[in-house]
N, CA, C and O atoms as CSV, one atom per row, in Angstrom:
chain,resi,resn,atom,element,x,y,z
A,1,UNK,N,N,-9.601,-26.417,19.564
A,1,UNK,CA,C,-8.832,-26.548,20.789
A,1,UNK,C,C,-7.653,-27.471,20.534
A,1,UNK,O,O,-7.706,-28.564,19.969
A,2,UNK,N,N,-6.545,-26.848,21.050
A,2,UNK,CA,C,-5.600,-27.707,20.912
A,2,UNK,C,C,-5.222,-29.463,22.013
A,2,UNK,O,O,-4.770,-29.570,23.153
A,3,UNK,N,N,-5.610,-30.416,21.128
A,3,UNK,CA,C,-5.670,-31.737,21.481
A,3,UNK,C,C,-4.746,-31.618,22.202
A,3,UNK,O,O,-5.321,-30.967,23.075
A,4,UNK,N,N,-4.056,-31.689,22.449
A,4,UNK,CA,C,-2.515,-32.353,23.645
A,4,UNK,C,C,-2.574,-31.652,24.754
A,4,UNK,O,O,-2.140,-32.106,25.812
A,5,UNK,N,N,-3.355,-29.932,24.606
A,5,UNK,CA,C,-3.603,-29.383,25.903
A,5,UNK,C,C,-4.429,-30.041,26.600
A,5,UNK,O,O,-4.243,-30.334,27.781
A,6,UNK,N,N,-5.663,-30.407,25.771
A,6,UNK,CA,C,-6.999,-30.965,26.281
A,6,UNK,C,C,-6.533,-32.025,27.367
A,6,UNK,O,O,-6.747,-32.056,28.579
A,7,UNK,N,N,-6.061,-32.600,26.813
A,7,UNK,CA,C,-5.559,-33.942,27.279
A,7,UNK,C,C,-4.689,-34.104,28.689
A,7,UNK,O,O,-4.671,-35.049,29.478
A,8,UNK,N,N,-3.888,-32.683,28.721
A,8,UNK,CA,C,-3.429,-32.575,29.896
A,8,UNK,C,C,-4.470,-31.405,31.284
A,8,UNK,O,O,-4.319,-31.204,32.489
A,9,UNK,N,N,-5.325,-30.982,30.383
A,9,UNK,CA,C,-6.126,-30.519,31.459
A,9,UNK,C,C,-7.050,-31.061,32.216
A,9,UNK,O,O,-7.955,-31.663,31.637
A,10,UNK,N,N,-7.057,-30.993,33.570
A,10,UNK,CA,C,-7.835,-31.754,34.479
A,10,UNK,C,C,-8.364,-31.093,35.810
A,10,UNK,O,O,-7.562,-30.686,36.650
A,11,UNK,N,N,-9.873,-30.984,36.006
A,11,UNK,CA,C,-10.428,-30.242,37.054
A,11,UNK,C,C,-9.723,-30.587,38.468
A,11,UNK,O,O,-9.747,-31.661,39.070
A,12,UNK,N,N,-9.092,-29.382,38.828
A,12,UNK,CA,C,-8.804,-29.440,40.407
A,12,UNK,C,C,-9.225,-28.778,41.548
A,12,UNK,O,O,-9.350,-27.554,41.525
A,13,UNK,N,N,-9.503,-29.544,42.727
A,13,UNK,CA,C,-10.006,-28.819,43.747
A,13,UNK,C,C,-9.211,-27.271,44.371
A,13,UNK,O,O,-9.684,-26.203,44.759
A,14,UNK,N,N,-7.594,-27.869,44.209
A,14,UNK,CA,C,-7.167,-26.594,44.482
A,14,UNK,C,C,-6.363,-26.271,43.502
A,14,UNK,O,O,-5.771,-27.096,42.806
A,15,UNK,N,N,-6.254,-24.447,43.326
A,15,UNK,CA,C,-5.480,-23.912,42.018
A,15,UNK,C,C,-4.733,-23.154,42.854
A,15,UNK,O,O,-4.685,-23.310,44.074
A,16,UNK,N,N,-4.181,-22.382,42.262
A,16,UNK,CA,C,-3.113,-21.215,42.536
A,16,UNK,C,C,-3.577,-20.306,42.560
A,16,UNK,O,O,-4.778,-20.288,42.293
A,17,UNK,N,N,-2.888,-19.052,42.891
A,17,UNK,CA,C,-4.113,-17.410,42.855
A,17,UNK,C,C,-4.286,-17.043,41.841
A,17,UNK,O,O,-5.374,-16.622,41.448
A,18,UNK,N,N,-3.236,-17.112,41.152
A,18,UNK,CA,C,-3.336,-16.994,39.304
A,18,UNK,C,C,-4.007,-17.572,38.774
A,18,UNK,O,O,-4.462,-16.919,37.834
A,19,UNK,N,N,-4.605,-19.082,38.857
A,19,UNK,CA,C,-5.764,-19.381,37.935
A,19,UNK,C,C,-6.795,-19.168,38.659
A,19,UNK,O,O,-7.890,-19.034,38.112
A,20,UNK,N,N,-6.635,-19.076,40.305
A,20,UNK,CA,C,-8.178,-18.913,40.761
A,20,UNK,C,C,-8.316,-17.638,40.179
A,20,UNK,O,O,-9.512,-17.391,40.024
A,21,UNK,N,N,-7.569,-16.709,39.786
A,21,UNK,CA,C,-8.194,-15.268,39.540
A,21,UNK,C,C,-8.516,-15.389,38.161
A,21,UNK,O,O,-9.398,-14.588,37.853
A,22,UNK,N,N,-8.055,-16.223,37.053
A,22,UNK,CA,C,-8.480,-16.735,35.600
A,22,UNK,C,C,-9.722,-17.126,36.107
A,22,UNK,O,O,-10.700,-16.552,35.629
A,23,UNK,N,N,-9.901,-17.961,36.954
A,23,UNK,CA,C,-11.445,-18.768,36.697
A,23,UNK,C,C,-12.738,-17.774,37.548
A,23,UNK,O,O,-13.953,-17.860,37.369
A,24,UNK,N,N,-12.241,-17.152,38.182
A,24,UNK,CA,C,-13.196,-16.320,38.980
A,24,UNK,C,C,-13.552,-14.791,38.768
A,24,UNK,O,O,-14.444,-14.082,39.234
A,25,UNK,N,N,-12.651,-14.586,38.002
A,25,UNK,CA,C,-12.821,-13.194,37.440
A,25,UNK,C,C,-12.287,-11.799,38.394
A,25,UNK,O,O,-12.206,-10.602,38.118
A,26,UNK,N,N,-11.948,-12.667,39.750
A,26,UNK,CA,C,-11.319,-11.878,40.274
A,26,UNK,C,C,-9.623,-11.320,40.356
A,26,UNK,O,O,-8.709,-12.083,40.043
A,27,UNK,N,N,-9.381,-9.958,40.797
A,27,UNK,CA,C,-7.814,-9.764,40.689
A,27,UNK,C,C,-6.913,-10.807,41.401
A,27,UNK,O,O,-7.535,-11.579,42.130
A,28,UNK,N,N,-5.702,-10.964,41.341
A,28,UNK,CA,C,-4.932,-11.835,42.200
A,28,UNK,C,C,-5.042,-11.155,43.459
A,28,UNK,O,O,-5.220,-11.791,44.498
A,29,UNK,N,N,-4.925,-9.581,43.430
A,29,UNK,CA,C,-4.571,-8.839,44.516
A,29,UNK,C,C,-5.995,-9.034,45.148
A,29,UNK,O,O,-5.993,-9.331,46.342
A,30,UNK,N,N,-7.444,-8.889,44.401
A,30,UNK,CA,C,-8.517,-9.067,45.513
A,30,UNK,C,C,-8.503,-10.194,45.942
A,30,UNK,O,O,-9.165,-10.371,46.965
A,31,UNK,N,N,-8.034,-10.953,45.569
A,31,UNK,CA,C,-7.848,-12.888,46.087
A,31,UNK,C,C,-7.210,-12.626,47.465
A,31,UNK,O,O,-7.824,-12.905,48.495
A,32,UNK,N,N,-5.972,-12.090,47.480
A,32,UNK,CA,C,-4.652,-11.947,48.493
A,32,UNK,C,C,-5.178,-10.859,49.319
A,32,UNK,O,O,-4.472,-10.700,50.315
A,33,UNK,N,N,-6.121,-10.097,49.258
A,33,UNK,CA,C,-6.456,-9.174,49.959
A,33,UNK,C,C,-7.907,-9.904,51.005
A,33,UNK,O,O,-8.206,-9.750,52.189
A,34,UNK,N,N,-8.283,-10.391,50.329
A,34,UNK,CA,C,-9.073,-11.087,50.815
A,34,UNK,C,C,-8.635,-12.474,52.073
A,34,UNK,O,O,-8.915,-12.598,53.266
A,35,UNK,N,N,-8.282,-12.861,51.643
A,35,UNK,CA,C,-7.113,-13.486,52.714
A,35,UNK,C,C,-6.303,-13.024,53.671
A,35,UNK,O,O,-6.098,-13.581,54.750
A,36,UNK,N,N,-5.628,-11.564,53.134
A,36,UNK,CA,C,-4.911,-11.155,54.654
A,36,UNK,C,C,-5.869,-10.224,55.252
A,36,UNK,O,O,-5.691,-9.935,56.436
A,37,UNK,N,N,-7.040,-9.613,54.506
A,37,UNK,CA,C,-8.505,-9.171,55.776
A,37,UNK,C,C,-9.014,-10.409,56.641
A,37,UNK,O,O,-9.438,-9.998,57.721
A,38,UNK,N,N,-9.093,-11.559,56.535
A,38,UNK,CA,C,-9.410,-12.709,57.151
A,38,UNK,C,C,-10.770,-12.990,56.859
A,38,UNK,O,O,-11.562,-13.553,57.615
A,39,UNK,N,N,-11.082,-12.387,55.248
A,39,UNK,CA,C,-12.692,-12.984,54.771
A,39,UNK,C,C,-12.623,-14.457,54.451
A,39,UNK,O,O,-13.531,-15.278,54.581
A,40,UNK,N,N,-11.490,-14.641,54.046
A,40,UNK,CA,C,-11.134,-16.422,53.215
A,40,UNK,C,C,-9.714,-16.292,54.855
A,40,UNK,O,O,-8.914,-15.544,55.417
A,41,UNK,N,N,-10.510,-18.093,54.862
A,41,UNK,CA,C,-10.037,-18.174,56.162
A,41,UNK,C,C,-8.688,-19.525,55.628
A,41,UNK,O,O,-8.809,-20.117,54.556
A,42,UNK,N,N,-7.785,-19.734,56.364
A,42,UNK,CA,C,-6.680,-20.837,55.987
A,42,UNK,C,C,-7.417,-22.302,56.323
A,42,UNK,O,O,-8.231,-22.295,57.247
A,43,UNK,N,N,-7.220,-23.300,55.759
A,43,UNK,CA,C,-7.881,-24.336,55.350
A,43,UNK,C,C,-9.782,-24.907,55.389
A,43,UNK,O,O,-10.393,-25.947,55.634
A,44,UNK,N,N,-10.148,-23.323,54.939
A,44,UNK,CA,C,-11.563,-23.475,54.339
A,44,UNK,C,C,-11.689,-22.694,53.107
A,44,UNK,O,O,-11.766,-23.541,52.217
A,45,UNK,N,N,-11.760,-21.324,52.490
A,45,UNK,CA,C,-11.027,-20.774,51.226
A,45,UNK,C,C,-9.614,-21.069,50.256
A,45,UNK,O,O,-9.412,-21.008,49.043
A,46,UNK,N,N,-8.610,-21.476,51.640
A,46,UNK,CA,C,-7.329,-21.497,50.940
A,46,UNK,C,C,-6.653,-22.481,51.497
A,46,UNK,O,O,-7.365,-22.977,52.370
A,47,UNK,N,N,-5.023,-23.328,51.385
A,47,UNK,CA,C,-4.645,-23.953,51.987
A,47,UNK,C,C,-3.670,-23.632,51.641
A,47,UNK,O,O,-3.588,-23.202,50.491
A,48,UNK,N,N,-2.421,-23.701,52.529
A,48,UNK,CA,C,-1.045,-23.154,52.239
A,48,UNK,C,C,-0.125,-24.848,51.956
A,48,UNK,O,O,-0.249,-25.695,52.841
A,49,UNK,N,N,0.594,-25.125,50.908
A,49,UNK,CA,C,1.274,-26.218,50.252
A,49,UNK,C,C,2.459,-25.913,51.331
A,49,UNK,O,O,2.748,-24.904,51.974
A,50,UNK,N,N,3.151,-27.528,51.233
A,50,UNK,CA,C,4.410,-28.005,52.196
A,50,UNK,C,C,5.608,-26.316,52.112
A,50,UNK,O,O,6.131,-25.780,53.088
A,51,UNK,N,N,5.697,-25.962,50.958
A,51,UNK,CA,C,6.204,-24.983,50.533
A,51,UNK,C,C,5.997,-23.429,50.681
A,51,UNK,O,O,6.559,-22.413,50.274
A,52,UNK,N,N,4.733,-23.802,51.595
A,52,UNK,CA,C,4.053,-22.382,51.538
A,52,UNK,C,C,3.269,-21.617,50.409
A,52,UNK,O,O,2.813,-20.482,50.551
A,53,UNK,N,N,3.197,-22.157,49.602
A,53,UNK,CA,C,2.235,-21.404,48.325
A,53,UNK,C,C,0.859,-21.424,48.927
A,53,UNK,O,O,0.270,-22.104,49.767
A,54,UNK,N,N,0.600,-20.436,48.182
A,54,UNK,CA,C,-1.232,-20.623,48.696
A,54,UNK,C,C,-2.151,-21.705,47.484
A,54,UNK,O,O,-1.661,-21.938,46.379
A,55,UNK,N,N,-2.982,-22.056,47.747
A,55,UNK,CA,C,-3.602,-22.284,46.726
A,55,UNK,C,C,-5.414,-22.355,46.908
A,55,UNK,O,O,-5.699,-22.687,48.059
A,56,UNK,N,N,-6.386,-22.167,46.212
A,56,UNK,CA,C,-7.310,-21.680,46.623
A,56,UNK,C,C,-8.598,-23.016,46.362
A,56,UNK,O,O,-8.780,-23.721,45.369
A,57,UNK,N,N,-9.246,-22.987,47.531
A,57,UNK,CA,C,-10.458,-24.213,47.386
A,57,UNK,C,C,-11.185,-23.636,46.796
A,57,UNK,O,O,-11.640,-22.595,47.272
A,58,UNK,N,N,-11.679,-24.206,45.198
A,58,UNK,CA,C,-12.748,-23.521,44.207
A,58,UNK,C,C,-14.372,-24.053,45.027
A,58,UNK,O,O,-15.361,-23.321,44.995
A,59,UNK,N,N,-14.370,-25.139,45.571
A,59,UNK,CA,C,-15.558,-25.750,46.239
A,59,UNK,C,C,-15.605,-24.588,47.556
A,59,UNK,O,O,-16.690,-24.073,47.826
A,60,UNK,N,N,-15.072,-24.428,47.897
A,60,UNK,CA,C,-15.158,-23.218,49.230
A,60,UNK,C,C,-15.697,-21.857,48.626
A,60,UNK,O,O,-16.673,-21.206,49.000
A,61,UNK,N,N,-14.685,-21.557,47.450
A,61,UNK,CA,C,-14.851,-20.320,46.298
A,61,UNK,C,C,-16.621,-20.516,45.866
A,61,UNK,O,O,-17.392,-19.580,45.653
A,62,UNK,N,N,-16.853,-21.522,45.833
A,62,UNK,CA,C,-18.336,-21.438,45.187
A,62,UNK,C,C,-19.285,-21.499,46.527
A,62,UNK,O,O,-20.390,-20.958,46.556
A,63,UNK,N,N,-18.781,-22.145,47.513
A,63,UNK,CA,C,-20.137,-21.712,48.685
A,63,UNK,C,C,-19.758,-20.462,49.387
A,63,UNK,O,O,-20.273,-20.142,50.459
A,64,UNK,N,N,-18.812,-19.722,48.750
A,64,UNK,CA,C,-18.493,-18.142,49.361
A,64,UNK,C,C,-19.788,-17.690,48.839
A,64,UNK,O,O,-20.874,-17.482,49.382
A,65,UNK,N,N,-19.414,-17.609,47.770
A,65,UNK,CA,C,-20.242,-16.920,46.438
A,65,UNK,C,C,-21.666,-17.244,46.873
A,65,UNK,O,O,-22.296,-16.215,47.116
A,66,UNK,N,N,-22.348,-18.349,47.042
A,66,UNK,CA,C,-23.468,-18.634,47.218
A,66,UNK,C,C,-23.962,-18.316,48.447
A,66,UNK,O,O,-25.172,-18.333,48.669
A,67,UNK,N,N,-23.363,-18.103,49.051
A,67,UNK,CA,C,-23.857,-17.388,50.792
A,67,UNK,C,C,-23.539,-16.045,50.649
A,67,UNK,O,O,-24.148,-15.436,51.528
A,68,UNK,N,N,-22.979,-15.400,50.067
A,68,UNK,CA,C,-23.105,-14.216,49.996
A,68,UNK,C,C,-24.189,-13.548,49.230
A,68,UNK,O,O,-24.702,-12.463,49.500
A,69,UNK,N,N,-24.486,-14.385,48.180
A,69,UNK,CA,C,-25.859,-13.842,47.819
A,69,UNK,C,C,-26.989,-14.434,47.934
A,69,UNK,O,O,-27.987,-14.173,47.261
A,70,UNK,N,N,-26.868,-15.571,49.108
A,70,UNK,CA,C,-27.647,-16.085,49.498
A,70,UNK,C,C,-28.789,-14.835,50.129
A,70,UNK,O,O,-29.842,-15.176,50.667
């Protein structure tokens, strides 16, 4: 692994749709689709930045997951 990446990587509560879809295995588009059906709700799945970006709660992302196959 490259040392200097390591070093700058650091666990965050919220990502972008692009890495939430790296870390979750899901498409960007099922991420965004999921959001404008109103399954992931705005500041419990996702939170929209001063700028408007979305970005996605992985702690929300994991008690989705776990109640759904709860």
């Amino acid at each position: 692994m490259d040392t200097k990446l390591s070093e700058r990587v650091v666990p965050a509560h919220y990502v972008t749709v692009s890495l939430a879809a790296v870390i979750t295995g899901l498409s960007e588009k099922a991420i965004r689709r999921k959001i404008e059906d109103g399954k992931w709700r705005e500041g419990r799945e996702y939170r929209r930045s001063p700028d408007g970006g979305v970005f996605i709660d992985l702690r929300a992302y994991e008690k989705w997951v776990e109640q759904a196959a709860g």
